[in-house]
Backbone of each chain as ProteinMPNN parsed JSONL, in Angstrom:
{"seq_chain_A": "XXXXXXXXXXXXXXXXXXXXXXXXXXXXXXXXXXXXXXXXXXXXXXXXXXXXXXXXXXXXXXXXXXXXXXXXXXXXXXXXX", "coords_chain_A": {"N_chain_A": [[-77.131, -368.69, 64.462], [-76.193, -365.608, 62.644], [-73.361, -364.786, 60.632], [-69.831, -363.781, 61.581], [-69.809, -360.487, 62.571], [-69.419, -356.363, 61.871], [-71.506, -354.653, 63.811], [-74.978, -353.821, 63.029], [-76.603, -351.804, 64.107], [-76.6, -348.67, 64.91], [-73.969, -347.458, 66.829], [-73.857, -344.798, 68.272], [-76.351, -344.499, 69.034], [-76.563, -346.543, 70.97], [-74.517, -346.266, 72.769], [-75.515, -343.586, 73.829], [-77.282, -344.992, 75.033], [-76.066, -346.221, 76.956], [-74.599, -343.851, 78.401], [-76.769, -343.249, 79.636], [-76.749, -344.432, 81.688], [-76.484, -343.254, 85.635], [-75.013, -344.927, 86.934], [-72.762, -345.519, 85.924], [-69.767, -344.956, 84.954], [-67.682, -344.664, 82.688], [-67.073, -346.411, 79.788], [-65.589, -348.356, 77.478], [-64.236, -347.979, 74.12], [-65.049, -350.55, 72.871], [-66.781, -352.222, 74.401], [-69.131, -350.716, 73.629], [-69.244, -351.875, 71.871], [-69.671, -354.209, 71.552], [-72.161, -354.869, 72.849], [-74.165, -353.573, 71.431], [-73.807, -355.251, 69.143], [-74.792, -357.849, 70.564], [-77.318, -356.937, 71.296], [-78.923, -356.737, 68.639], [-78.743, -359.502, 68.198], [-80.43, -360.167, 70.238], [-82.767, -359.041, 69.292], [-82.805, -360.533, 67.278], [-82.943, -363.223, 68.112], [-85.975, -362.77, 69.61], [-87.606, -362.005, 67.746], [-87.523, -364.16, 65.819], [-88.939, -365.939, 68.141], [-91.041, -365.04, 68.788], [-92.258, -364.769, 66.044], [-93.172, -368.053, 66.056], [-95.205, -368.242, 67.154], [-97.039, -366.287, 65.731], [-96.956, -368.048, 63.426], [-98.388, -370.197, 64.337], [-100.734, -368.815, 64.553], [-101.489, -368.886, 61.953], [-100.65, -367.253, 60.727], [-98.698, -364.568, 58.549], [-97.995, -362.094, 59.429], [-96.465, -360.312, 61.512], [-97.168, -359.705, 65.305], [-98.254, -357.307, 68.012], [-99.427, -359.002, 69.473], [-97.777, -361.498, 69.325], [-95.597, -361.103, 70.316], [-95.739, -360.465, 72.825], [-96.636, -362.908, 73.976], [-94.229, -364.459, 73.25], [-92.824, -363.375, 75.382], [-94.094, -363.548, 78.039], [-93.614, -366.732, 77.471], [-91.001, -367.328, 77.6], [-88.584, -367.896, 79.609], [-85.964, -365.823, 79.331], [-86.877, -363.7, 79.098], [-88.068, -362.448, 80.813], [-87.03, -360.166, 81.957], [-87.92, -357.914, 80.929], [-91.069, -357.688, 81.091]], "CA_chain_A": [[-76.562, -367.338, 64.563], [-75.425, -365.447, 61.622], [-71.939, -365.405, 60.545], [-69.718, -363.171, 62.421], [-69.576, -359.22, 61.589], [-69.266, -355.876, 62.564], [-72.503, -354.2, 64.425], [-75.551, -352.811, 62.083], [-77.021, -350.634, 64.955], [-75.652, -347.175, 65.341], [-72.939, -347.227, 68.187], [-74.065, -343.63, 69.139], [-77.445, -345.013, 69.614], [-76.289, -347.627, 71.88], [-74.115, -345.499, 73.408], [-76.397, -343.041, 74.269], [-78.391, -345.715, 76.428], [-75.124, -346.285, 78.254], [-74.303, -342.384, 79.543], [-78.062, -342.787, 80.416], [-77.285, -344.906, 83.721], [-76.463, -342.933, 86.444], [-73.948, -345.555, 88.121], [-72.086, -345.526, 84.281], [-68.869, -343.867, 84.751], [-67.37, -344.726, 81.111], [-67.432, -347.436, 78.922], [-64.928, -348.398, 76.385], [-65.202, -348.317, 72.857], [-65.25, -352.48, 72.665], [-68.194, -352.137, 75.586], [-70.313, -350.273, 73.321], [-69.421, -352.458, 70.061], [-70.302, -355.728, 72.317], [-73.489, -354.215, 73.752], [-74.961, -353.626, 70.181], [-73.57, -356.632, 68.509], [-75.464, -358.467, 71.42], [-78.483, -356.114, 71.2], [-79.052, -357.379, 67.434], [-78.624, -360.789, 68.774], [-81.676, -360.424, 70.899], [-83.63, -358.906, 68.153], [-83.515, -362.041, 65.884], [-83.606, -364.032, 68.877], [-87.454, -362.078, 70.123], [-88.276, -361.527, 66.542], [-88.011, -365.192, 66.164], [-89.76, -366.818, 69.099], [-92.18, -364.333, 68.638], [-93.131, -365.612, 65.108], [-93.353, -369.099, 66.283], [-96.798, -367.482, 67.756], [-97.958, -366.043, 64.565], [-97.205, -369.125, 62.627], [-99.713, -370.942, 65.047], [-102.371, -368.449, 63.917], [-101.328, -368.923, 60.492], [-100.154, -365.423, 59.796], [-97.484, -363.803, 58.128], [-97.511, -360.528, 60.026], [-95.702, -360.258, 63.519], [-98.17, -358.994, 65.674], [-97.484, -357.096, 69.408], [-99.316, -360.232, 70.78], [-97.033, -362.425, 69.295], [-94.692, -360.278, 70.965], [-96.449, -360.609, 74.267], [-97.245, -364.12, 74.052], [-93.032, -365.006, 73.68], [-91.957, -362.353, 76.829], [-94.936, -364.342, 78.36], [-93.142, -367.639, 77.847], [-89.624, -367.301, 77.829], [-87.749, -367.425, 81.146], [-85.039, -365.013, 79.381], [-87.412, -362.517, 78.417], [-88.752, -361.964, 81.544], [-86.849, -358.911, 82.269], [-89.143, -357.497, 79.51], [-92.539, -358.016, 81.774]], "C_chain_A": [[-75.885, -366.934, 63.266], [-73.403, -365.428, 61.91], [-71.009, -364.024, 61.666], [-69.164, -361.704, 61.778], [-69.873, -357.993, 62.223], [-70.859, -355.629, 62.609], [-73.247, -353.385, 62.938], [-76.332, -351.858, 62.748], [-76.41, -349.676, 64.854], [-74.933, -347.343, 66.599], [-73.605, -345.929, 68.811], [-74.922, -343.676, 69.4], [-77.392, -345.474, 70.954], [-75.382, -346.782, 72.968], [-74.617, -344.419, 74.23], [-76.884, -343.547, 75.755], [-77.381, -345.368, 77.467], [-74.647, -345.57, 78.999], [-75.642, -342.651, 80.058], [-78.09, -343.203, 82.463], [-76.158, -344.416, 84.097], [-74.5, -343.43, 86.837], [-72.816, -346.242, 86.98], [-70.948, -344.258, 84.23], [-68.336, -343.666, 83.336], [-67.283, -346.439, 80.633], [-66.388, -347.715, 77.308], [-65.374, -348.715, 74.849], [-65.705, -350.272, 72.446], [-66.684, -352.831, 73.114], [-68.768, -352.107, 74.74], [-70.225, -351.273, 71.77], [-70.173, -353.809, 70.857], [-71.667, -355.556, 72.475], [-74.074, -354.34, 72.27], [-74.831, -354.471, 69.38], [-75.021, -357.477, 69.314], [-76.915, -358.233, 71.276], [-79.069, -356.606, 69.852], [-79.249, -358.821, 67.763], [-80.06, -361.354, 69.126], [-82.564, -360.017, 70.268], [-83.813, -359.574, 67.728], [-83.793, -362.65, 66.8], [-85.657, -363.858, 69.085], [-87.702, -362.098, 69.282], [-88.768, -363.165, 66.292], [-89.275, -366.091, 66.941], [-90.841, -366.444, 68.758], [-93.297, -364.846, 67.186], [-93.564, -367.107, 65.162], [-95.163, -368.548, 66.529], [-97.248, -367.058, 66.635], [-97.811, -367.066, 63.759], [-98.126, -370.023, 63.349], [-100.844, -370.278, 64.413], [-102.494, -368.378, 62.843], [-101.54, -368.104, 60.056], [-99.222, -365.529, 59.696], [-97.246, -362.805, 58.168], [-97.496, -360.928, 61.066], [-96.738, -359.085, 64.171], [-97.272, -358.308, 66.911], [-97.567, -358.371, 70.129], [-98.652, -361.395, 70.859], [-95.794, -362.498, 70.557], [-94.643, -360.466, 72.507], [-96.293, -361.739, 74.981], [-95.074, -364.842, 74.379], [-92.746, -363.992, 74.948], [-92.41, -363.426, 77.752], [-94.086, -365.942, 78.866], [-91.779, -368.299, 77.879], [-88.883, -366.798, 78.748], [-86.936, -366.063, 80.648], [-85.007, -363.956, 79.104], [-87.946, -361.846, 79.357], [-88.374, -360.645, 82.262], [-87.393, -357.801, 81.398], [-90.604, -357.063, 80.799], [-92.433, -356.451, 82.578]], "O_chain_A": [[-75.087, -367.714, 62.745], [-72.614, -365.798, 62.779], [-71.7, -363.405, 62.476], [-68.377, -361.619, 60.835], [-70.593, -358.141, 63.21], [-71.571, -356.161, 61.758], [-72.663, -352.703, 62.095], [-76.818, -350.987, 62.027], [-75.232, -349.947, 64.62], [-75.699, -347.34, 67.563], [-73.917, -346.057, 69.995], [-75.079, -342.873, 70.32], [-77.996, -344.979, 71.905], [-75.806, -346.786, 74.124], [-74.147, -344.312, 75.363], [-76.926, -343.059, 76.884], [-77.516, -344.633, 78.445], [-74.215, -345.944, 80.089], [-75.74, -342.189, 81.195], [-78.631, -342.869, 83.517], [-75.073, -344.652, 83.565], [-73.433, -342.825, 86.943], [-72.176, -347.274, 87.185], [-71.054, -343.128, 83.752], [-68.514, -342.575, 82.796], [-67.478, -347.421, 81.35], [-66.661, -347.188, 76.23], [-66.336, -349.354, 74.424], [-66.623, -350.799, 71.816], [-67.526, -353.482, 72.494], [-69.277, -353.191, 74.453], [-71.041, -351.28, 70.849], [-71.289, -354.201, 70.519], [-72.316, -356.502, 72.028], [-74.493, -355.469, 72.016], [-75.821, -354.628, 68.666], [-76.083, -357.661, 68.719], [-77.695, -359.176, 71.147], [-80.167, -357.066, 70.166], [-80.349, -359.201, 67.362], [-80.674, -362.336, 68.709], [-83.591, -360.63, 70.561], [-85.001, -359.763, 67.464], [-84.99, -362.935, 66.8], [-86.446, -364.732, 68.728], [-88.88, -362.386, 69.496], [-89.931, -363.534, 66.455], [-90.221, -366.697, 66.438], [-91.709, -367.243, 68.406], [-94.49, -365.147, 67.181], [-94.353, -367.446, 64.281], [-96.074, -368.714, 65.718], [-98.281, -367.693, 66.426], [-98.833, -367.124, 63.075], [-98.727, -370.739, 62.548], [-101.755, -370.879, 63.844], [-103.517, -367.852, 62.405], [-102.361, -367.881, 59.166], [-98.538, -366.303, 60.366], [-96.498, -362.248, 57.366], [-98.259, -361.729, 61.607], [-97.013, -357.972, 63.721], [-96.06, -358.492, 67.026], [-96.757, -358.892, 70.895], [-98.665, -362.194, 71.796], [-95.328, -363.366, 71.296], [-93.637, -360.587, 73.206], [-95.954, -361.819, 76.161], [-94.705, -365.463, 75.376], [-91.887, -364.669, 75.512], [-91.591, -364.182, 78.275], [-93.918, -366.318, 80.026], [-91.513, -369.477, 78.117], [-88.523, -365.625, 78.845], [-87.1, -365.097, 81.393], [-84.059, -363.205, 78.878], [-88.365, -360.716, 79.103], [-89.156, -360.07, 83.019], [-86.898, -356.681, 81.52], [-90.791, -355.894, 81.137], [-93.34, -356.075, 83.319]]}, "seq_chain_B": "XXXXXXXXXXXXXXXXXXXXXXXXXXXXXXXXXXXXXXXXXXXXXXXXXXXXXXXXXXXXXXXXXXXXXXXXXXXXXXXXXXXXXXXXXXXXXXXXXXXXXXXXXXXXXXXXXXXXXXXXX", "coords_chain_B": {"N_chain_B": [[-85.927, -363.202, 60.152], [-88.367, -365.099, 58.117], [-88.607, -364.944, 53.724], [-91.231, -362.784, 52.865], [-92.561, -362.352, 55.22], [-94.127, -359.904, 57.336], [-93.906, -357.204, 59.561], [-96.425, -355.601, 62.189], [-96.722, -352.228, 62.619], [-97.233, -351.992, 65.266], [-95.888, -354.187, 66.3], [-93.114, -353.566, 65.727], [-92.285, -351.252, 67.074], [-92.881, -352.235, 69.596], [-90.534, -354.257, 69.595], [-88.653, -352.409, 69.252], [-88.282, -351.182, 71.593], [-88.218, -352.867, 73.246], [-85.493, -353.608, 72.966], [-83.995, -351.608, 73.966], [-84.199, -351.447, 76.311], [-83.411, -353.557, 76.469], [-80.343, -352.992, 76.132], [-80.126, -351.12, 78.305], [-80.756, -352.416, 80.622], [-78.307, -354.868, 80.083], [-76.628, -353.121, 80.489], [-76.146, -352.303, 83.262], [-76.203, -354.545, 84.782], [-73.781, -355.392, 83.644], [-71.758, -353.231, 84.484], [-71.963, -353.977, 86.959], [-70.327, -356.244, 87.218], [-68.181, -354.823, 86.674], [-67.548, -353.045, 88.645], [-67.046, -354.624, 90.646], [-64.637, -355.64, 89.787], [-63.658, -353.375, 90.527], [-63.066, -351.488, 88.517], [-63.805, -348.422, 86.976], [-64.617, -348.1, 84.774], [-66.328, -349.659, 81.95], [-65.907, -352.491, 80.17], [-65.673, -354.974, 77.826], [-65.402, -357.03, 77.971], [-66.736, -357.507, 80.826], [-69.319, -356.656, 79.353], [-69.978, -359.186, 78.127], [-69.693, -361.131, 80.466], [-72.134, -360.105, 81.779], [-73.662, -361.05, 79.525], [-74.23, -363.865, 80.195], [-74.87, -364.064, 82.55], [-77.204, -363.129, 82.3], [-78.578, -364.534, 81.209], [-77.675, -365.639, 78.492], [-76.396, -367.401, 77.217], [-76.114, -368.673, 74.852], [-75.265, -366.298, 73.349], [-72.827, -365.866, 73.194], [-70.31, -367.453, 71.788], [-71.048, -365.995, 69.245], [-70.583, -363.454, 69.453], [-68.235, -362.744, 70.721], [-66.774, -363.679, 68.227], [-66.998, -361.731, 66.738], [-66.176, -360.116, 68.0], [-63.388, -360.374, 67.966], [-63.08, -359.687, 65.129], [-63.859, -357.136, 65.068], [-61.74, -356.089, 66.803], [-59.665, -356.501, 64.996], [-60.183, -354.746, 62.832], [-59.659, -352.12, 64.403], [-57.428, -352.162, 64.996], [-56.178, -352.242, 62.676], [-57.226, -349.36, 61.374], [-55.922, -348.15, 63.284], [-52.841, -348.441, 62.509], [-53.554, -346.86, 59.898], [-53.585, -344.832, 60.61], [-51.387, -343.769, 62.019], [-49.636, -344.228, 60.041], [-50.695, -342.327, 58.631], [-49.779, -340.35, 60.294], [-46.977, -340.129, 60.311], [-46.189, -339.328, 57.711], [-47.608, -336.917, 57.9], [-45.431, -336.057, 59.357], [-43.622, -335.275, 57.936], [-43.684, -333.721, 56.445], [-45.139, -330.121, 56.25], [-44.024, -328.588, 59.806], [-45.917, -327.302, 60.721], [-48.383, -327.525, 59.702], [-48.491, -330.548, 60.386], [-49.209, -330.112, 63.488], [-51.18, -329.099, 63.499], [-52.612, -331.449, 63.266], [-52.227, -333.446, 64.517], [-53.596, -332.705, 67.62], [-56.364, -332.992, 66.201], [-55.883, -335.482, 66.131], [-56.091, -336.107, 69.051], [-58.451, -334.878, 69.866], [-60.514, -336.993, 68.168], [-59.313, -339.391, 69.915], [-60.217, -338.978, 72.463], [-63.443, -338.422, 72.266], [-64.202, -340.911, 71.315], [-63.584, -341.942, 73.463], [-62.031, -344.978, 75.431], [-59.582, -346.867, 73.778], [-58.048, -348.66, 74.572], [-58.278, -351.198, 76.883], [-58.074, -351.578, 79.476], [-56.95, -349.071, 80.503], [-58.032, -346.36, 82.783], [-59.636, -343.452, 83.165], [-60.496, -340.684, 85.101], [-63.3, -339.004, 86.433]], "CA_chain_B": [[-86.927, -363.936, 59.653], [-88.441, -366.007, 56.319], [-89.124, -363.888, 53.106], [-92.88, -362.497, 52.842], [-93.505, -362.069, 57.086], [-94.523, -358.44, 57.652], [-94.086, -357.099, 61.125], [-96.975, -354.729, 62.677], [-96.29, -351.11, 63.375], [-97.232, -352.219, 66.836], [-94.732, -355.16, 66.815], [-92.242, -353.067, 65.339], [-92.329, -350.34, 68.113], [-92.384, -353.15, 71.024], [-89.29, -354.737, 69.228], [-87.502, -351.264, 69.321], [-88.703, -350.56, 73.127], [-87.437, -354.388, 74.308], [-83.693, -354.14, 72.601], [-83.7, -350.533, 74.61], [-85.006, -352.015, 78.031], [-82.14, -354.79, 76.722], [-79.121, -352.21, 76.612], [-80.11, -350.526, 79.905], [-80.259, -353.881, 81.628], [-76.939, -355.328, 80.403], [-75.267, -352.231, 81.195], [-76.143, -352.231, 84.406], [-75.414, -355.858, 84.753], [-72.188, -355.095, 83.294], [-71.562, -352.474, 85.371], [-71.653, -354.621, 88.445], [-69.228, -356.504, 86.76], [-66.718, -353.599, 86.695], [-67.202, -352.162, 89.982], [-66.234, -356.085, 91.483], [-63.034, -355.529, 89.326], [-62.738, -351.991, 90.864], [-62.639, -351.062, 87.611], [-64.818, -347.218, 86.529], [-65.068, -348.466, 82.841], [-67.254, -350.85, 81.243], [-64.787, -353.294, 79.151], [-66.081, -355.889, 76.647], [-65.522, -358.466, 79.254], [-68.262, -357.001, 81.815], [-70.318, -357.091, 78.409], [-69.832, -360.859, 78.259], [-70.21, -361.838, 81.374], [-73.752, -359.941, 81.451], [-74.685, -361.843, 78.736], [-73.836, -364.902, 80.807], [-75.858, -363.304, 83.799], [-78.569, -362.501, 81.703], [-78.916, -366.296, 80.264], [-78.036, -365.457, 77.019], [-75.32, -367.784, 77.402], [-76.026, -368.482, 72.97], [-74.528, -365.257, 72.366], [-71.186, -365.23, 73.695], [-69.756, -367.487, 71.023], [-71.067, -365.342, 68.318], [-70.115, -362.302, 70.247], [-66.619, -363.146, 70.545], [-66.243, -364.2, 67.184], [-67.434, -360.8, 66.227], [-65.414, -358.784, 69.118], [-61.964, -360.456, 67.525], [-63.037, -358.953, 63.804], [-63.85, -355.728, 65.288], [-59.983, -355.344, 66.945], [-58.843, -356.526, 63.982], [-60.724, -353.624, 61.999], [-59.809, -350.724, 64.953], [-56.035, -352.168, 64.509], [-55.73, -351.81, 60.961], [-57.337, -348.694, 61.538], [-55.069, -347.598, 64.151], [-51.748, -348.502, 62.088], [-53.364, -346.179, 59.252], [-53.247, -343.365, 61.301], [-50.2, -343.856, 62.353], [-48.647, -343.969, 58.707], [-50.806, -340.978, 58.243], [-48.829, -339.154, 61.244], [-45.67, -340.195, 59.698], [-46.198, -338.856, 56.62], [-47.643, -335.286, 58.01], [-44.877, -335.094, 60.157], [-42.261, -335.452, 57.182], [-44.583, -332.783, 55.874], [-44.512, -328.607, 57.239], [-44.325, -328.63, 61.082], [-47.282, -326.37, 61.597], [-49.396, -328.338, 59.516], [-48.691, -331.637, 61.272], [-49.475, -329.976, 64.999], [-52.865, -329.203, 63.86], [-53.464, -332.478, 62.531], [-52.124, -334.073, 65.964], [-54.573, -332.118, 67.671], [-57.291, -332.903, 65.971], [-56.133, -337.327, 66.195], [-56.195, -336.398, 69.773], [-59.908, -334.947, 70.118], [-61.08, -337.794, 68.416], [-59.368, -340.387, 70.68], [-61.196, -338.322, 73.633], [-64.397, -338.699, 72.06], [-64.004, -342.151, 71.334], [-63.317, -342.587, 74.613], [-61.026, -345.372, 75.522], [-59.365, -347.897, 72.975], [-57.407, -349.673, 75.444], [-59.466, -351.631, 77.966], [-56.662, -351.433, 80.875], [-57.051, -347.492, 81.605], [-58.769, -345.89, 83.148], [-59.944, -341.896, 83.427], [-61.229, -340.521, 86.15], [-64.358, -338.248, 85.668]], "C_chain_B": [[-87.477, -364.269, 58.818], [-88.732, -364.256, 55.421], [-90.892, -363.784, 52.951], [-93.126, -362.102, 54.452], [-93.197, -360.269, 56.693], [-94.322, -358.373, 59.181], [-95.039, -355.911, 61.154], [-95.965, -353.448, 62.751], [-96.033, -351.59, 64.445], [-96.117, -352.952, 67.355], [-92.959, -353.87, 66.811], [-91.73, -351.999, 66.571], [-91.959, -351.335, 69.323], [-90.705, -353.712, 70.974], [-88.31, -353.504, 69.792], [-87.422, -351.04, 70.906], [-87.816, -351.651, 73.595], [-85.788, -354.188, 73.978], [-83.503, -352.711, 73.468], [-83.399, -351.013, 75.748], [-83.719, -353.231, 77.928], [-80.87, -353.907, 77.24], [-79.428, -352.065, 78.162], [-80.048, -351.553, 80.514], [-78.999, -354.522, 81.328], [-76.507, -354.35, 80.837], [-75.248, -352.339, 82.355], [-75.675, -353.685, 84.862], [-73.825, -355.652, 84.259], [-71.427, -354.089, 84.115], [-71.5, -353.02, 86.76], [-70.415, -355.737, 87.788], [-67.8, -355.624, 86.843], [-66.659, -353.089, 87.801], [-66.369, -353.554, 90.452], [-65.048, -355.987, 91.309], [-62.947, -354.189, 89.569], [-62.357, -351.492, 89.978], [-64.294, -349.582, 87.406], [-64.959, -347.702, 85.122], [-65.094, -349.819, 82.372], [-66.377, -351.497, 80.197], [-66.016, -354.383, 78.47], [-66.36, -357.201, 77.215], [-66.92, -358.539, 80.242], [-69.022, -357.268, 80.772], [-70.896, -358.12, 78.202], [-70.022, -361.178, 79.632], [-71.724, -360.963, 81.884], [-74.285, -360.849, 80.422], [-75.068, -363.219, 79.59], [-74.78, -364.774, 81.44], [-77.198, -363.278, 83.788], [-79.333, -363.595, 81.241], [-78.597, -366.483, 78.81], [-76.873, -365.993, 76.565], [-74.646, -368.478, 75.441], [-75.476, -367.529, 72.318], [-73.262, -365.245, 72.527], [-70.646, -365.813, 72.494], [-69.597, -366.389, 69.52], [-70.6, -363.68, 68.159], [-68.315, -362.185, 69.775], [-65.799, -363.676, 69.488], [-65.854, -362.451, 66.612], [-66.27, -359.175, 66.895], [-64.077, -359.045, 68.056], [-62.698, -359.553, 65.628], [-63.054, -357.432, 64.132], [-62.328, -355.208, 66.014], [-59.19, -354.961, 65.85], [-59.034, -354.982, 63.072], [-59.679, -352.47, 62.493], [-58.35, -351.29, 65.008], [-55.548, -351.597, 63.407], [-56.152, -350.32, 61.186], [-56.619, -347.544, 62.042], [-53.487, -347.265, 63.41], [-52.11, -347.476, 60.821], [-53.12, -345.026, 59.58], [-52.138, -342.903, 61.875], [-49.396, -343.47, 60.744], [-49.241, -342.669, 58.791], [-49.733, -339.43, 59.042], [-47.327, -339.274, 61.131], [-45.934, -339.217, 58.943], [-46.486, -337.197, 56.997], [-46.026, -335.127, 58.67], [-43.225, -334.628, 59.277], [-42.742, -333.956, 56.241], [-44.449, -331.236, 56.9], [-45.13, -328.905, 58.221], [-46.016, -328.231, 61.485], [-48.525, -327.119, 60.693], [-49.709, -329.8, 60.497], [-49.046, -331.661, 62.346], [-50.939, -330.211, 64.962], [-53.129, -330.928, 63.537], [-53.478, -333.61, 63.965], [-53.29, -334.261, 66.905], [-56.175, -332.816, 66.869], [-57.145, -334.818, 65.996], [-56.468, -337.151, 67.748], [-57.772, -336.143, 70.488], [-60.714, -335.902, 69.765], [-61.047, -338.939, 69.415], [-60.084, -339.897, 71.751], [-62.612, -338.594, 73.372], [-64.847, -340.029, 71.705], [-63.465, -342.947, 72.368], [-61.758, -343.738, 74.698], [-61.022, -346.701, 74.336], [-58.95, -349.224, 73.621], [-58.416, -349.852, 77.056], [-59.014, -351.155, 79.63], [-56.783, -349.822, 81.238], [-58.121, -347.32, 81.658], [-58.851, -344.251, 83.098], [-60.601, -341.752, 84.046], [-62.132, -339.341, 85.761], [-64.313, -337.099, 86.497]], "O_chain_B": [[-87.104, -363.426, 58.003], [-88.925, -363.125, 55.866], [-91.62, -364.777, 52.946], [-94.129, -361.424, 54.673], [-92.342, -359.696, 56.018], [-94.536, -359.327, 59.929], [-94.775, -355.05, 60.314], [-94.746, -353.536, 62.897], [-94.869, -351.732, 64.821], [-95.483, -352.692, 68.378], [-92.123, -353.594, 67.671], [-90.551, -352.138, 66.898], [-90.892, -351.242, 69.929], [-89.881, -353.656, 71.886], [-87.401, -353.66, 70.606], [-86.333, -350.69, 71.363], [-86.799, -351.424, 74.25], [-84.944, -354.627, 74.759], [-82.309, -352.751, 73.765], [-82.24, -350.969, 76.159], [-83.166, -353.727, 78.91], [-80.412, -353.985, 78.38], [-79.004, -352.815, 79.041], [-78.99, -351.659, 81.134], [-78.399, -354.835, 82.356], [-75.797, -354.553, 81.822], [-74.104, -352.529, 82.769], [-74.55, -353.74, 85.361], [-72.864, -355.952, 84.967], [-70.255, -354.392, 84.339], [-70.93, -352.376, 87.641], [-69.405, -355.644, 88.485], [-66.64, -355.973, 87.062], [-65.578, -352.568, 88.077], [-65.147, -353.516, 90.597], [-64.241, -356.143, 92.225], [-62.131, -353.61, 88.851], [-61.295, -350.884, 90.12], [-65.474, -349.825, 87.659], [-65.939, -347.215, 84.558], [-64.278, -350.741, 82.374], [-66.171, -350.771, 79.224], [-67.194, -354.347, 78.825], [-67.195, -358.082, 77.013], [-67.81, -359.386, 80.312], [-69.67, -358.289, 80.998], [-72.117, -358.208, 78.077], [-71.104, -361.765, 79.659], [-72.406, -361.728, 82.568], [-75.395, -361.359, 80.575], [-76.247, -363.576, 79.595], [-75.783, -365.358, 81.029], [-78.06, -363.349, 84.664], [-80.526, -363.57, 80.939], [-79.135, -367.307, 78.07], [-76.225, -365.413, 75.693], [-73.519, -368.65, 74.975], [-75.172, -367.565, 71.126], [-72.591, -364.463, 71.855], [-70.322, -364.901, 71.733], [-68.57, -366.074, 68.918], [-70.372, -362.98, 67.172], [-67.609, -361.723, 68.877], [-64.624, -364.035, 69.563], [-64.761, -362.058, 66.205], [-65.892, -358.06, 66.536], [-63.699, -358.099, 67.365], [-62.193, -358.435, 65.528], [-62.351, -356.619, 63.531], [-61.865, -354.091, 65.784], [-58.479, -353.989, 65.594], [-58.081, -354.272, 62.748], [-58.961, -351.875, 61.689], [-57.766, -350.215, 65.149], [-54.72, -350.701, 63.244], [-55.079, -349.717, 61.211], [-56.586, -346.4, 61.588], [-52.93, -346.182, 63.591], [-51.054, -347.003, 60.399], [-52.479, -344.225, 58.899], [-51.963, -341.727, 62.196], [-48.693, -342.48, 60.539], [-48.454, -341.75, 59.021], [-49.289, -338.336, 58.693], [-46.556, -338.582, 61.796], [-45.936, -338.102, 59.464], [-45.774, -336.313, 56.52], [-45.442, -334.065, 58.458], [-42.224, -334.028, 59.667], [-41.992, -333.351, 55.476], [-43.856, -331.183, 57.977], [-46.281, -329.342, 58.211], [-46.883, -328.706, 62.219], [-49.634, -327.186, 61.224], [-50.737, -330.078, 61.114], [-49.345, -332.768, 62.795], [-51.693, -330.894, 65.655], [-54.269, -331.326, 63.775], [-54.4, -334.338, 64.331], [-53.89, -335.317, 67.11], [-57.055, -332.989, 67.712], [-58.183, -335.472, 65.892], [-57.232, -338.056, 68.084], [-58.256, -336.869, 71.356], [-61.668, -336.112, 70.514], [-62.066, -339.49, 69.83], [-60.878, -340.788, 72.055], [-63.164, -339.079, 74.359], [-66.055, -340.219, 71.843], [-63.039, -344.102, 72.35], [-60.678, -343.441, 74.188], [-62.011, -347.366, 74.027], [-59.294, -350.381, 73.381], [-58.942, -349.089, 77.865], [-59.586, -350.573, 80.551], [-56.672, -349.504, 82.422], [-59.06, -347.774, 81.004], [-57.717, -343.796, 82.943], [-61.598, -342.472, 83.994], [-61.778, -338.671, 84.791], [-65.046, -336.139, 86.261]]}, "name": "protein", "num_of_chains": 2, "seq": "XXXXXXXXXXXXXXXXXXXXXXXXXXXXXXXXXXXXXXXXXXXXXXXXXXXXXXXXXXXXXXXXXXXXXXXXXXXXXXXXXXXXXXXXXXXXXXXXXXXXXXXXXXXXXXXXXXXXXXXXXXXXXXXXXXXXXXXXXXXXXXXXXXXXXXXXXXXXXXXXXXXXXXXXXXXXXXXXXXXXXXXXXXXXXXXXXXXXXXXXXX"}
């Protein structure tokens, strides 16, 4: 994990999502810094796994099916499917 | 990821779609978190224990390293604005009201700082 630092997503991005649900009365500003910290998180994480799969086919471009192939086999991705 | 990898358009687009499909699912996970605590607003805590929820039990340390730098920031932050509202208010009255005014629309739009209240909608 990199070192520890503030969020490089847009907050009002992320924020956004979070008026989107319904059963989302408010959300403090910490919420939405956590949420996108986290959100980055799972980017390198998926970006990762995912190249494990193109280094098998001995590429150096990230494909979708790499993409596919980790959702595919990672229990923690499966809310993805 | 290393130097030289390229990512697809295609990847690139799925990437952006999955960290979306991520928010909306912790929140809502987090959000059952806050109703349990009878709480209407999503705290930092509910955040964390979604991650937990979610399996992503690798992020919390790095999370929480990251949450304490970010207080620290919106502290320091906080205490400049404060000197600043000294200083107007040593400054002409009618200037300092507006300026009040205008610290208090942002805290509104910035919602809440402090985790502990609540506003009702």
């Amino acid at each position: 994990p990199g070192p520890a630092r503030l969020a490089r997503l847009p907050l009002a991005r992320v924020k956004a999502l979070v008026k989107a649900d319904p059963d989302v009365a408010l959300a403090s500003q910490e919420a939405v810094f956590v949420l996108a910290r986290a959100t980055e998180l799972f980017v390198e994480t998926i970006a990762k796994d995912a190249f494990v799969y193109a280094q098998q086919g001995k590429r150096k471009t990230l494909q979708r099916k790499d993409l596919d192939n980790a959702i595919e086999a990672i229990d923690e991705f499966a809310f993805l499917e | 990821l290393p130097d030289g990898v390229n990512i697809s358009k295609e990847a690139r687009s799925a990437i952006s779609r999955a960290a979306s499909v991520f928010v909306l699912y912790a929140t809502s996970c987090a959000n059952n978190f806050a109703m349990k605590g009878k709480r209407k607003t999503l705290n930092a805590g509910d955040v964390l224990s979604a991650m937990e929820e979610m399996e992503f039990q690798r992020f919390m340390v790095p999370l929480k390293e990251s949450l304490e730098v970010y207080r620290r920031e919106q502290k320091g932050k906080k205490e400049a604005r404060k000197d600043k509202d000294k200083k107007a208010d040593s400054e002409e009255q009618d200037k300092s009201r507006e300026e009040d005014n205008d610290d208090e629309d942002e805290r509104m739009e910035e919602e809440e700082q402090n985790d502990e209240e609540e506003v009702d909608n």
